[in-house]
N, C-alpha and C positions, 0 to 999 in steps of 0.2 A: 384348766382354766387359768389359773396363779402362771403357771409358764408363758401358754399365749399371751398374757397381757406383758407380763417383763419383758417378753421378746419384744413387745410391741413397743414397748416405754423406750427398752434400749437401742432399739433402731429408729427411734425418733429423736432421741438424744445422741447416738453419733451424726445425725444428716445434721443437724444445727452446729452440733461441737465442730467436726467435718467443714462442713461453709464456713463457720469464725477462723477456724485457722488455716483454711485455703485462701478468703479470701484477705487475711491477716497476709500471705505469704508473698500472695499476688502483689497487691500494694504496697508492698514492704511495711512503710513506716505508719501505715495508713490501715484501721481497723474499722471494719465495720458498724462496730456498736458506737464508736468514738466519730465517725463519717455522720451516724445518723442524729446522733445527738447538737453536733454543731449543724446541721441544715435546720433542725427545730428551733436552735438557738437563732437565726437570722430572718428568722420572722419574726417581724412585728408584733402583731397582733396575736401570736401564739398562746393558747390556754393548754394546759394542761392537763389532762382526761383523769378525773377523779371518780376512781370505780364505784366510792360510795355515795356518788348520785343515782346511781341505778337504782328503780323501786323499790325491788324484796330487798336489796341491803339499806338500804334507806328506811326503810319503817324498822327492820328489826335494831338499826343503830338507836334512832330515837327511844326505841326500847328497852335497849339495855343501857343505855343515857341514865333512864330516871333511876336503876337501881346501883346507879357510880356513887361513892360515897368517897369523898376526900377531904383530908386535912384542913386547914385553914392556910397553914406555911404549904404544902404540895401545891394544893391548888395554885396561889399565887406562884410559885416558881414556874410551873407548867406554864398557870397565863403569860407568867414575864417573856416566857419563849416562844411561844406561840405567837405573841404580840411582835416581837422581837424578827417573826419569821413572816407577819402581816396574814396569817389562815385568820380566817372567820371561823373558829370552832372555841367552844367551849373548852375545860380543861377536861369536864368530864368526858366531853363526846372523845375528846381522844383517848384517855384511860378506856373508856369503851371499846375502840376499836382494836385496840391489843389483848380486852378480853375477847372478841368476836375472833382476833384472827386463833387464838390460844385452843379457842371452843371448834372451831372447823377443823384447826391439825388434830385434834387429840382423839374426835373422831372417826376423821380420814384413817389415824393408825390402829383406831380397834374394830375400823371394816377389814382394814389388812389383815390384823391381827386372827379374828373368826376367820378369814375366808386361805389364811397362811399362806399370804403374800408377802413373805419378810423386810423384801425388796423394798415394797410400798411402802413399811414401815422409816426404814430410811429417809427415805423418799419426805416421807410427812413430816420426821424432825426437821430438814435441810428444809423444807416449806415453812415451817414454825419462825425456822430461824431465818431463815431469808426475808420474809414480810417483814418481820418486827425491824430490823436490820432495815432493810429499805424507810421501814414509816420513820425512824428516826435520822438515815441518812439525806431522807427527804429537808426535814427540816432543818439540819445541818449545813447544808448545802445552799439553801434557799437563804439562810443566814449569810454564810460567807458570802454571797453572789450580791448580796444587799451593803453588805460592807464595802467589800470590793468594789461597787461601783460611785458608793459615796464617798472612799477615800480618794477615790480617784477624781470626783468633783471637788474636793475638796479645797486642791488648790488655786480654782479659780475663784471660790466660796470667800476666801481668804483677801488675792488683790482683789476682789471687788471691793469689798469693806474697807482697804486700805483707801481706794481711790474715792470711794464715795465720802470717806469722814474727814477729807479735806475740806467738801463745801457743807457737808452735814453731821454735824456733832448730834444727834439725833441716829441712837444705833437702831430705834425701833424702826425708824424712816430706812433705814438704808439695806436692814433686811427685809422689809417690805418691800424693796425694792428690786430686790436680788430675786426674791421669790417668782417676779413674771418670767424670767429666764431658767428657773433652777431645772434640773431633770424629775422626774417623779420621783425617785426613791427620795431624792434629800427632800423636795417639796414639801411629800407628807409631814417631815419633819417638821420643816420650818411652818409649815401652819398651825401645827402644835404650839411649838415656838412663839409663834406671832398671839398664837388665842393665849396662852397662858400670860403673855408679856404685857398684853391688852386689859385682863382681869385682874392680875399678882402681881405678886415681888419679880421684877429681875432678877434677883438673884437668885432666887427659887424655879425661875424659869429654866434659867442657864443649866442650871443644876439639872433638872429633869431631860432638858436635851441631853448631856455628856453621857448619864445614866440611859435613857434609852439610842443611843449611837453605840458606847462603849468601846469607840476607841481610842488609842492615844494620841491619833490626830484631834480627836473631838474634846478630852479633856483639855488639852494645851491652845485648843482655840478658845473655849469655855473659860480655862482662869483668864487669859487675855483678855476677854471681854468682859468679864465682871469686875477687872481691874479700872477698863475703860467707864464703866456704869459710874465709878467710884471717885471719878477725874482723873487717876491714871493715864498716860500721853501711853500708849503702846502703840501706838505708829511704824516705829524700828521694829521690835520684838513680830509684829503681825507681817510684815515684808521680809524677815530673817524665817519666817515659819512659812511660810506657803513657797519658796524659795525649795526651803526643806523638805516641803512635802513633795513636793514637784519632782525633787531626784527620788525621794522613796518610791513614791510610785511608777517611774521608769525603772526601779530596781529591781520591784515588787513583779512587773511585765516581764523584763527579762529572765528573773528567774524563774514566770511561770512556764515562759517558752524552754527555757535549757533544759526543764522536767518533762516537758512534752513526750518525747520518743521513748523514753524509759515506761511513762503511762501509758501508752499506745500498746507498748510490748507486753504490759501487765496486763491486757484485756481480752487476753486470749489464754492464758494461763489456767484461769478456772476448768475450762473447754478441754486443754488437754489433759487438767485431772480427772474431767466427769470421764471420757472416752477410757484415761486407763480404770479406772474404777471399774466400767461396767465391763471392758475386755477380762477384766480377771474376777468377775461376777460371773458372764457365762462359761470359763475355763471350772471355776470351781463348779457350777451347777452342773456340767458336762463330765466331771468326774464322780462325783454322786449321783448322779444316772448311773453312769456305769457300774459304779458298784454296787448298785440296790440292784442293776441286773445282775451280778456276780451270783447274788444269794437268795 
């Protein structure tokens, strides 16, 4: 029984390893997992399929939610990233779901374990590790993509402001302004921006944008503007910065491209270690046969 299923595992895992690096060969510079993820990226309207909407993992989350117990400092770092990555989830729902994925490998490996599928056992740590792995590359990723798109607005974020505070010395008028044209990711921001500036201190406002952007485009626009709140003339300094931004982010493009074929060539890599793994998986299972038949 333990055999037929390895067999079955590892001839399921060369036909997928098998197609990633046939059709890796075919296309040369062109991978299939990296093909599939840029046609997802050019849709519009694309959401992202979150497995813990499904029912039975959805009550049992909620469930192991109320017995999360965390810090006061965790908690908030968690939120600040979370926040940071724009998910709707609590800090605990997510500590949750690293115990759910922790709780399904541990007993995946002590069904292996009784039923002496060693294989499997394997098998469940690389599952362990791969989820967790992903739920945080998840959010990683989701972060840079939110950067990257607002560093990249950023220089037109810049001359707008220059040209608008020629006729209006009135910064709240003229981010207000900006905002009907801005993209979404900055938007949300700037609406923050705009309520806090509307309620507080400017300068507490400022502050709280540089702090949830966090970059050093957004710090260096941030002192220039709190310099301007102050009567400061930063005029020059604002047209010298979005200037500057403007070649970082054509920098920042071309060297995402110069990377490209080198990461194309890394996504098939994994593939041909699973394939030797299990080649010298069934060599070794094949000689231990043999010699229990010996004796």
């Amino acid at each position: 029984m333990a055999i037929a299923l390895t067999l079955c595992i590892i001839a399921g895992l060369l036909f997928f390893g098998l197609k990633t690096i046939c059709t890796a060969e075919v296309t040369k510079e062109r991978s299939f997992a990296g093909h599939r993820a840029i046609s997802r990226m050019s849709k519009w309207q694309y959401k992202q399929f979150d497995i813990w909407t499904i029912p039975p993992l959805k009550q049992l989350l909620a469930l192991t939610t109320r017995f999360v117990f965390l810090d006061e400092d965790t908690a908030s770092r968690v939120g600040k990233i979370l926040s940071k990555a724009e998910l709707s989830i609590t800090p605990q729902e997510y500590t949750a779901r690293k115990h759910i994925i922790i709780a399904f490998g541990v007993c995946l490996i002590a069904l292996c374990f009784f039923m002496e599928f060693f294989f499997g056992i394997i098998l469940g740590v690389l599952g362990i590790v791969y989820a967790l792995m992903r739920q945080r590359d998840m959010i990683n990723s989701m972060i840079k993509k939110k950067e990257l798109i607002i560093s990249q607005e950023m220089p037109r974020f810049v001359r707008t402001i220059c040209r608008s505070l020629k006729s209006d010395r009135d910064l709240y008028n003229v981010i207000n302004a900006y905002r009907k044209v801005a993209g979404p990711e900055l938007g949300c921001e700037l609406d923050i921006l705009l309520g806090e500036m509307r309620s507080g201190n400017m300068q507490n406002a400022l502050a709280h944008f540089e702090n949830r952007i966090g970059t050093p485009e957004a710090f260096r626009l941030c002192g220039a503007l709190r310099d301007m709140s102050l009567g400061v003339d930063q005029t020059v300094t604002l047209n010298y910065m979005a200037d500057d931004m403007a070649r970082q982010a054509k920098e920042n493009i071309r060297r995402k491209l110069s990377l490209r074929p080198g990461e194309m060539r890394r996504t098939y890599y994994p593939a041909i270690a699973i394939c030797i793994i299990m080649i010298m998986y069934v060599l070794v299972m094949y000689v231990i046969n043999n010699l229990n038949n010996l004796y």
